[in-house]
C-alpha positions in Angstrom: 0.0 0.0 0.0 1.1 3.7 -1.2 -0.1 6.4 0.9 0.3 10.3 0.9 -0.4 12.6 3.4 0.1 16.3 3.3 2.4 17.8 5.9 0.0 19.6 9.0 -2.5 17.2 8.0 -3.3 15.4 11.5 -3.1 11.5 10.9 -2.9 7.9 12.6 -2.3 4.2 12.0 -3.5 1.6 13.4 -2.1 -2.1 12.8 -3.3 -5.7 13.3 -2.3 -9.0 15.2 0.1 -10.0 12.6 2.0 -6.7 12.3 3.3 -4.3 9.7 6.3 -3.1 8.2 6.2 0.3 7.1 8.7 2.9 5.1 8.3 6.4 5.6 9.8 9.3 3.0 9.2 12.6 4.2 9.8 15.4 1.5 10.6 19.1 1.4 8.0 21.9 1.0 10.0 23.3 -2.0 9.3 19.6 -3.7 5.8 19.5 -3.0 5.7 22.8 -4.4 7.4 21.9 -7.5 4.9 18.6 -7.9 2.0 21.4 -7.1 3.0 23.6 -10.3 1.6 20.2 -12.7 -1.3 18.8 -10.4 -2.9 19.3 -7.0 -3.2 15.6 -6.4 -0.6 15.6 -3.6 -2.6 18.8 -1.8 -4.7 16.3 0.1 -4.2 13.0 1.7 -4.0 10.0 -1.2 -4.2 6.4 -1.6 -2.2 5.4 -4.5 -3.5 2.5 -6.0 -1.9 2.6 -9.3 0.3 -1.1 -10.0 3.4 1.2 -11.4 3.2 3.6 -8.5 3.7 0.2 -6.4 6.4 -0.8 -8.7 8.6 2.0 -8.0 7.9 1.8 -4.4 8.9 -1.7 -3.9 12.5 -0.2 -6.1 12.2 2.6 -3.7 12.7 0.1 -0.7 14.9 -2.3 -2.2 17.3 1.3 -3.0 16.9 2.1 0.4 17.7 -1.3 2.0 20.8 -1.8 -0.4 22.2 1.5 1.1 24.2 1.9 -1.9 26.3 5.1 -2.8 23.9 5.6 -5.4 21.1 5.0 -3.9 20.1 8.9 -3.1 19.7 9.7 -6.6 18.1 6.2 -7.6 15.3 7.0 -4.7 15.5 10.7 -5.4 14.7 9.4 -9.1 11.9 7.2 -8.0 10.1 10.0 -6.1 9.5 11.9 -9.3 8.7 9.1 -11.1 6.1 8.5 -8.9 5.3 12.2 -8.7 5.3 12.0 -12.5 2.8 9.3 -12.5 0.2 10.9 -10.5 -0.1 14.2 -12.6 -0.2 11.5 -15.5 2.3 13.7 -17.4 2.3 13.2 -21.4 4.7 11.4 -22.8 7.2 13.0 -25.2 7.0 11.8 -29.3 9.3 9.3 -29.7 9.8 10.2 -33.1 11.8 13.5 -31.3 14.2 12.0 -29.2 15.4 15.5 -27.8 18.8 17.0 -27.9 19.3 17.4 -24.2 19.5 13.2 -23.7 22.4 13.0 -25.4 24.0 15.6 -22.9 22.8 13.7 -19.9 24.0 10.4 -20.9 27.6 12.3 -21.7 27.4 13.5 -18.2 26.0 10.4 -16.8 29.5 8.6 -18.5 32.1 11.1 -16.9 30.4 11.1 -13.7 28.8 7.7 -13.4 31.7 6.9 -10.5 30.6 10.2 -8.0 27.7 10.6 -6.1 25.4 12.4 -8.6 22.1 13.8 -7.9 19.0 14.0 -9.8 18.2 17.5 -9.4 22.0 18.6 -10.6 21.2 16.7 -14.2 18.4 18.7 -14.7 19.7 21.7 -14.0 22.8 21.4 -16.1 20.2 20.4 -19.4 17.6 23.4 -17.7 14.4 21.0 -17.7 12.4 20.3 -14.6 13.4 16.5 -12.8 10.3 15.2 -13.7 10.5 15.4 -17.5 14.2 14.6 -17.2 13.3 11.4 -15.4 10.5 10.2 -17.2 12.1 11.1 -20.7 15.1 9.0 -20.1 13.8 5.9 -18.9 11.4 6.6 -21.8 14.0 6.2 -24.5 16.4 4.0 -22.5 13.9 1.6 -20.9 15.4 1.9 -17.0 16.3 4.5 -14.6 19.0 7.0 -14.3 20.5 4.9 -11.1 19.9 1.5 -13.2 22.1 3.0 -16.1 24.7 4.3 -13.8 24.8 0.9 -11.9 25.4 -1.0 -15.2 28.3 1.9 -16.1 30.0 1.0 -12.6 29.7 -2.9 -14.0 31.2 -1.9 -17.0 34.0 -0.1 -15.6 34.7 -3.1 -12.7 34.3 -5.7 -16.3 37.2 -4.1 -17.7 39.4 -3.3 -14.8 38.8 -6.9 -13.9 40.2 -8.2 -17.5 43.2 -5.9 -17.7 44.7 -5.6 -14.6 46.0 -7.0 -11.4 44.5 -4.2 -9.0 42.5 -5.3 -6.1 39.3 -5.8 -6.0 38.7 -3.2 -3.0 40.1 -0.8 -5.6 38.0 -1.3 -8.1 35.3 -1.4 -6.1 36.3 2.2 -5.1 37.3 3.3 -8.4 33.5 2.2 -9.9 31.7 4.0 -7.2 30.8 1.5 -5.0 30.6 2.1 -1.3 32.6 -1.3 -0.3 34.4 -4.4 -1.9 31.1 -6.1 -0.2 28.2 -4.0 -1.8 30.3 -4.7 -5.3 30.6 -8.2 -5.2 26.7 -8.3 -4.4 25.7 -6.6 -7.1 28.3 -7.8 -9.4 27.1 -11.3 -8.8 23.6 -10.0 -9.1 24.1 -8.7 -12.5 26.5 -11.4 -14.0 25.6 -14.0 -11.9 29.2 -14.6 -10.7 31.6 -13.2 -8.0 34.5 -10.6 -9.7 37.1 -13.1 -8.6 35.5 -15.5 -10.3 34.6 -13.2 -13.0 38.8 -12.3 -13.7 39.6 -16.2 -13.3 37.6 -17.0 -16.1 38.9 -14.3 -18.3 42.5 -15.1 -17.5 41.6 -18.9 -18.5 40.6 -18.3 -21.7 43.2 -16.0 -22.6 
């Protein structure tokens, strides 16, 4: 379940026997008021019921459990995407892919190893979050933190194959947090540890 609830809105919960496991995401004024300038939706206290809506949530969680470096900018991401969903923003032409994308993905490439925020992107193309968010995953078919994550991959891939350098190093060097977090989502992605990852390239060499 998604719910809203406007700041100085009075509100309770109540639970049953078995329990309840709940996230909370409290937002700034000046975002609400950004959200505001495309729909008064979020103005009064929602239930969200929409299957996408949930969709990002449960990405919003597993972002925030994960505790990644990146994770700030993924959840920061989600939020608008979310946001975007509720004043059911029209969708861009894809027979216009616009100009700006291809400045955002340049950044996203020399930057993809620091801690990048969502709202910095946008500014540096001059288009509100929202539309930057929903127009990228749009033509690109995942998130801005998704395509980042898969650059760090990239990076660790060839660092892997070409040199001797630890793997707490590269780990480092891609962005990641710890050694630990990158193996995880290494193994996640490729379905193999990076040690096992370099052993198998150096075998077939």
């Amino acid at each position: 379940m998604v719910l809203f609830r406007p700041p100085l809105i009075e509100h309770w919960s109540s639970k049953g026997k078995a329990g309840a496991r709940a996230l909370f995401l409290e937002v700034s004024d000046g975002w609400l008021n950004q959200i505001r300038e495309y729909s008064q939706t979020l103005s009064r206290p929602s239930l969200l019921q929409s299957a996408h809506i949930h969709t990002l949530a449960a990405s919003i969680r597993r972002q925030w459990t994960a505790g990644s470096r990146g994770a700030p900018l993924a959840v920061e991401g989600l939020l608008y995407e979310i946001a975007a969903d509720i004043c059911q923003e029209r969708p861009e032409s894809k027979e216009h892919r616009p100009k700006w994308l291809s400045t955002v993905v340049e950044l996203l490439h020399e930057k993809f190893n620091e801690p990048l925020k969502l709202s910095d992107v946008a500014r540096e193309v001059g288009y509100h979050p929202i539309h930057v968010t929903r127009v990228f995953r749009r033509y690109y078919g995942v998130s801005m933190g998704d395509f980042i994550r898969q650059l760090r991959i990239d990076f660790a891939r060839e660092r892997l194959q070409s040199s001797d350098t630890p793997l707490v190093d590269i780990a480092l060097s891609a962005g990641f947090p710890s050694q630990a977090y990158f193996s995880t989502t290494f193994k996640q992605e490729t379905g193999i540890t990076p040690g096992q990852y370099r052993h198998t390239c150096r075998r077939g060499r």
